[in-house]
N, C-alpha and C positions, 0 to 999 in steps of 0.2 A: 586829537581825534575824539570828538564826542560820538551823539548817539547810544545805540548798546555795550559802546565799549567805555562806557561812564565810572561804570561800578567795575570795572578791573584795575585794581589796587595795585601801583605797583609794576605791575606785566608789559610797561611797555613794547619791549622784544615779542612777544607773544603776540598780543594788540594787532603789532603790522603783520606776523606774519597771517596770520586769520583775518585779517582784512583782505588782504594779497588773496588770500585763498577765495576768499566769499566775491570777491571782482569773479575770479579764474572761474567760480563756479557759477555766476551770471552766464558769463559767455558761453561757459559750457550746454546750457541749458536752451540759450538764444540760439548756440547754433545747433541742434539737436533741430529745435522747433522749426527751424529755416530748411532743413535736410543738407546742411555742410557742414563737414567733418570737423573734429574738436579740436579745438586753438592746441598748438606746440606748446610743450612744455610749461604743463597746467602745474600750479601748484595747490590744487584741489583734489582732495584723493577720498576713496570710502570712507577710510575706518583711522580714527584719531585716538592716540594715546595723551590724557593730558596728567602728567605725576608733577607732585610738588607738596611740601612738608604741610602739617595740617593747620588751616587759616588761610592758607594762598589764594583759596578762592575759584579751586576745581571746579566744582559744580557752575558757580557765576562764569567762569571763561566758557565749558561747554553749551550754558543757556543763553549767552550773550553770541555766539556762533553761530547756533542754530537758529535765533531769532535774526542772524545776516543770511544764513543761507535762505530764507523766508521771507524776505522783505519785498515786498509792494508799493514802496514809496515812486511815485513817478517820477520823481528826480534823478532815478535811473537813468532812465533815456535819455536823458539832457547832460549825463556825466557823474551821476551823484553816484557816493559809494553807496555801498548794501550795508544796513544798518543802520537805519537813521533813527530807530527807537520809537517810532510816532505812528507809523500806517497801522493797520490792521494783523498784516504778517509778524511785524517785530512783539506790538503789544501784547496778539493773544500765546507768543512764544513764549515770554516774559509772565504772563501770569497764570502760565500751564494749561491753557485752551483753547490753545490750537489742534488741530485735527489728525495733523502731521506729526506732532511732534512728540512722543514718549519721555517722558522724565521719570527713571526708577530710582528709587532711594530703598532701603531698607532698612525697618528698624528691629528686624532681626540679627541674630548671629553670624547669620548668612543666607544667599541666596541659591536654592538648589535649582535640580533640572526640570522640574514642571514650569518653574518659573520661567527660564530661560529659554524653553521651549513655545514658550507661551508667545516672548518678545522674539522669537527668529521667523513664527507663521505673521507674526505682526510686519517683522521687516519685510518681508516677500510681496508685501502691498505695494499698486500703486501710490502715489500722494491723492488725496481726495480732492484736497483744495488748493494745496502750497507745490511749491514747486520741486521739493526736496521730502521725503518721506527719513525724518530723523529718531534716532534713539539714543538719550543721551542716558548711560549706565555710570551714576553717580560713584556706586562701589561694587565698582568690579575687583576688586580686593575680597571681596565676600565671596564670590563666585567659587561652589566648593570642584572640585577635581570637575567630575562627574560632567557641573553645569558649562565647564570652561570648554570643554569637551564639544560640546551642544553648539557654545557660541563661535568655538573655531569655524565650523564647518559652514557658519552663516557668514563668517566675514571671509572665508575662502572665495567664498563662490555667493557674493554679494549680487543681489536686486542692481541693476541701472542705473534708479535714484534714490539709491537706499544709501545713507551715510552715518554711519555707528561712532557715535562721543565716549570714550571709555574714562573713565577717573579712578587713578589709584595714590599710595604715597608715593608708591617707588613702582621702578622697572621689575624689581623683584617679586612683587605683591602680584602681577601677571603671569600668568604661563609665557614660555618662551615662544611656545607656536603663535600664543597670539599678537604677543606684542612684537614680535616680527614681521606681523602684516599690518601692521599701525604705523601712523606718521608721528614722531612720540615729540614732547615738545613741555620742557621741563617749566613751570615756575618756580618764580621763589618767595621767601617771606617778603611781605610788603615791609619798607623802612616805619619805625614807631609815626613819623613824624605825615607821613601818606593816610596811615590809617586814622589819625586824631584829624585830619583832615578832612576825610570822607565823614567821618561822623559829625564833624562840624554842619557840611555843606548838605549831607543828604538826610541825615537823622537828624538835625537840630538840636544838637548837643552844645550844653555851653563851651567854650573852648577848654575852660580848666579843665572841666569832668572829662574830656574827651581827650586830652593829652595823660591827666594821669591815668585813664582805662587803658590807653594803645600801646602807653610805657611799661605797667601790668602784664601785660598779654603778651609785649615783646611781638607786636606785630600780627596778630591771631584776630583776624576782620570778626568775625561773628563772638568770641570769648569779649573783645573789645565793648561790642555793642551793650552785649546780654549786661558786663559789670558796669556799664555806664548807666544802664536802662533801668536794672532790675535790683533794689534793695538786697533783698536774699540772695543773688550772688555776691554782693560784698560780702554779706556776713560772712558766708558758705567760707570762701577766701580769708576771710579774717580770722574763724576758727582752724584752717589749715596750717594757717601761717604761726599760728599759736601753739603747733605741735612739738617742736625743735624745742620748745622749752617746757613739754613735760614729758621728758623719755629720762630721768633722771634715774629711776627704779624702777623695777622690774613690774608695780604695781602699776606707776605712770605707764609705762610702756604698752601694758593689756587695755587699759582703759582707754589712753588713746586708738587704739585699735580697736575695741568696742564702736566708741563713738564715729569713729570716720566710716564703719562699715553702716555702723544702723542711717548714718544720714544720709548715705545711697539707696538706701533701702528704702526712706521715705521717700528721697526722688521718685523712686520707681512707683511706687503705691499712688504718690500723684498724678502722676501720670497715667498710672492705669486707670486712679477714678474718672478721671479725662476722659479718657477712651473707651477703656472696656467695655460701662454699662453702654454709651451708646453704639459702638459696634453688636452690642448683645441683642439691644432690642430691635434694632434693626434688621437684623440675621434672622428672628424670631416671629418680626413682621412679613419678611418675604418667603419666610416656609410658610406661614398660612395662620399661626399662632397668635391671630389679632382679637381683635374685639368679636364676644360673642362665641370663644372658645376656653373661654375660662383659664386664657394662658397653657392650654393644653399644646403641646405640639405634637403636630403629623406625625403619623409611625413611617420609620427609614427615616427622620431626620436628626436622630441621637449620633450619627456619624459627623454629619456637616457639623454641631454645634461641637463635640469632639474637638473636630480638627480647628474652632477658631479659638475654643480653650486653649489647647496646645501652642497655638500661637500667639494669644495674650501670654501666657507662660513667657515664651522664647522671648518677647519684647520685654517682659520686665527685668528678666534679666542681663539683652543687653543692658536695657537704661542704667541697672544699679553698674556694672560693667563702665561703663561709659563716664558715670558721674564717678565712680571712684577714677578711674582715670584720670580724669580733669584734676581731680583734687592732688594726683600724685604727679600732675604736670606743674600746679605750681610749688610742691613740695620741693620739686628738683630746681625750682627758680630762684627758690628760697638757697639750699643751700651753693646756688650757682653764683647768686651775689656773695653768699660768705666766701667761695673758692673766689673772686676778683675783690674780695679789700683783703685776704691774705698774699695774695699774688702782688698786691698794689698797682692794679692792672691799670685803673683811673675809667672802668667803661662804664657807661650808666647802669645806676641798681634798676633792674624792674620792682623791684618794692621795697624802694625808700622809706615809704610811710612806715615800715617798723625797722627802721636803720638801727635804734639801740639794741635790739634783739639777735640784729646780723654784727652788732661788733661783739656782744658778749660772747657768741658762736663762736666770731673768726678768733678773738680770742684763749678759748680754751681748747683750742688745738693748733694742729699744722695741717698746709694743704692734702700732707697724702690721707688723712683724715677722715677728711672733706669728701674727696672722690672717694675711699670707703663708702661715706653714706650714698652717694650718687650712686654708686654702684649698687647698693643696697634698695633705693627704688627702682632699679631699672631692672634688678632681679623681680620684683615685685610684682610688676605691669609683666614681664613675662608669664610668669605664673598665673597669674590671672587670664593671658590670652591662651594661656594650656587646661584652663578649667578648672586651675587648682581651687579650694575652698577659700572665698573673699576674707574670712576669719581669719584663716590660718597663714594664710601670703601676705596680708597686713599686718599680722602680729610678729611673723618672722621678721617684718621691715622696722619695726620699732624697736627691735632688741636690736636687731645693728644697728640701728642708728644711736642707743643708746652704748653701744660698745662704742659704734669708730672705727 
């Protein structure tokens, strides 16, 4: 199956049945337009639940959907399925410019109810141009009490041809009301060997660089890319990897915790230099504060710049959030290959490239050890999605791991 269903890694099962569905939903639409009633036993419905571990490639399944439910290709009528990747409907779905089509990400903490409120007056529209008025909610995981609240009562009592993509990791990550009125449809990690693939064929990746990033990543489409791509995530990686071996005292232990916090920290500062000034001056321009005011800004608009402080705020924190995260995702890879040469499991290391580091680990202890430490970062990452202070949940995780 090509077309938009190119870039799904993996998801075969999934593939057909969104294929199935985006047929079901041509018809539906055809016989709408004709004034005859809708084909039996559609397997096209509103509101779509898509869960699956992180890397699977949620967002790419629900943009690759929605560019089928939108498709224009005249090959249609002659038999072709929806999605051919090429007409005008699939393309501008695909690079977020279509008219119809909503793509929420957040690179905040979460997303509340002004938000959510915002996307349920959006859904209640007709389509302008396409044939399906879509909203794909990248994380609906973020969605706090409040906003999930908001978005039940829009997928209760659904628009026509309004069709709502939701993406979380788990079934758990949703409210039950709503994922109850969702069609839920799991994936799973792509094989290493799919994803040095895709990076071969679509990014242009030599094959080495591209087999040993997928093996890295254990499968993680986007982690793959970014360490094939981007020099400073090797390092980034190469300093994490290099932790296990100095938790030896209690001085090792702070310092590494020092170090891994301030270098999420500069993540996030980069990023905000990214961003921030030009979100600033932008904001700044459209209160009135241009040329010929001396950078003065309008009175009553000390609230609007306010509230987009507060929100640079929230976003660097995710980011430092997020890149520590990452780093304590391959923390746990690291000691995941030590717990399989103790085990003498025979399964592939994801980071062979420091093999004599994982045998000096595996051996100066025993498995139950091991999963100590495991456990010890997975305390950690908790902590930190409870808002504990990033200092002190990193430092508590290198004193266990220095214990065992």
């Amino acid at each position: 199956m090509s077309g938009v269903w190119d870039d799904l890694v993996g998801q075969e099962r999934v593939t057909t049945q969104l294929a199935a569905a985006a047929r079901d939903a041509d018809a539906l639409v055809s016989a709408t337009a004709a004034g005859e009633p809708p084909p039996a036993a559609s397997k096209m419905t509103h509101a779509w639940l898509f869960t699956g571990p992180p890397g699977s490639g949620r967002g790419t399944v629900a943009r690759a959907f929605a560019a089928a439910l939108q498709c224009t290709s005249p090959d249609r009528a002659l038999g072709g399925q929806p999605g051919c990747g090429f007409c005008d409907g699939c393309h501008t779905t695909l690079v977020g410019t279509h008219a119809d089509v909503e793509v929420v990400r957040t690179d905040l903490l979460s997303i509340g109810v002004k938000e959510t409120r915002d996307l349920v007056r959006r859904a209640q529209l007709s389509p302008a141009v396409g044939r399906w008025q879509v909203i794909v909610l990248e994380d609906a995981d973020r969605l706090t009490e409040g906003a999930g609240n908001v978005l039940l009562k829009a997928v209760e009592e659904p628009a026509p041809r309004t069709v709502w993509l939701l993406c979380a990791p788990s079934l758990q990550d949703v409210l039950p009301t709503i994922r109850s009125r969702c069609r839920h449809l799991t994936l799973r990690t792509p094989s290493v060997e799919a994803v040095a693939d895709v990076l071969v064929r679509r990014d242009g990746i030599e094959p080495a660089v591209a087999a040993a990033a997928a093996q890295a990543t254990q499968g993680h489409i986007d982690r793959a890319r970014r360490l094939a791509t981007d020099e400073r995530a090797r390092e980034r990686r190469r300093s994490v990897l290099r932790l296990p071996m100095r938790v030896d005292d209690v001085g090792g232990c702070l310092k590494a915790a020092q170090e891994l916090v301030d270098a999420a920290a500069e993540d996030a500062k980069q990023v905000a230099e990214e961003v921030d000034a030009k979100e600033t001056e932008d904001l700044k321009a459209a209160l009135g504060a241009g040329a010929g005011t001396g950078g003065r800004m309008p009175r009553g608009t000390a609230g609007v710049m306010k509230e987009l402080e507060d929100r640079q705020k929230r976003r660097r924190t995710r980011t430092q959030r997020d890149s520590l995260d990452l780093a304590l995702v391959d923390l746990t890879g690291f000691y995941r290959d030590v717990l399989a040469l103790q085990l003498g499991s025979g399964v592939a290391l994801a980071n062979a490239d420091v093999r004599d580091d994982l045998d000096r680990i595996a051996r100066s202890g025993g498995p139950e050890r091991t999963l100590r430490r495991i456990e010890a970062i997975i305390s950690c990452r908790d902590a930190l999605d409870r808002n504990v202070a990033p200092l002190l949940a990193v430092e508590a995780m290198t004193m266990a791991l220095r214990a065992g």
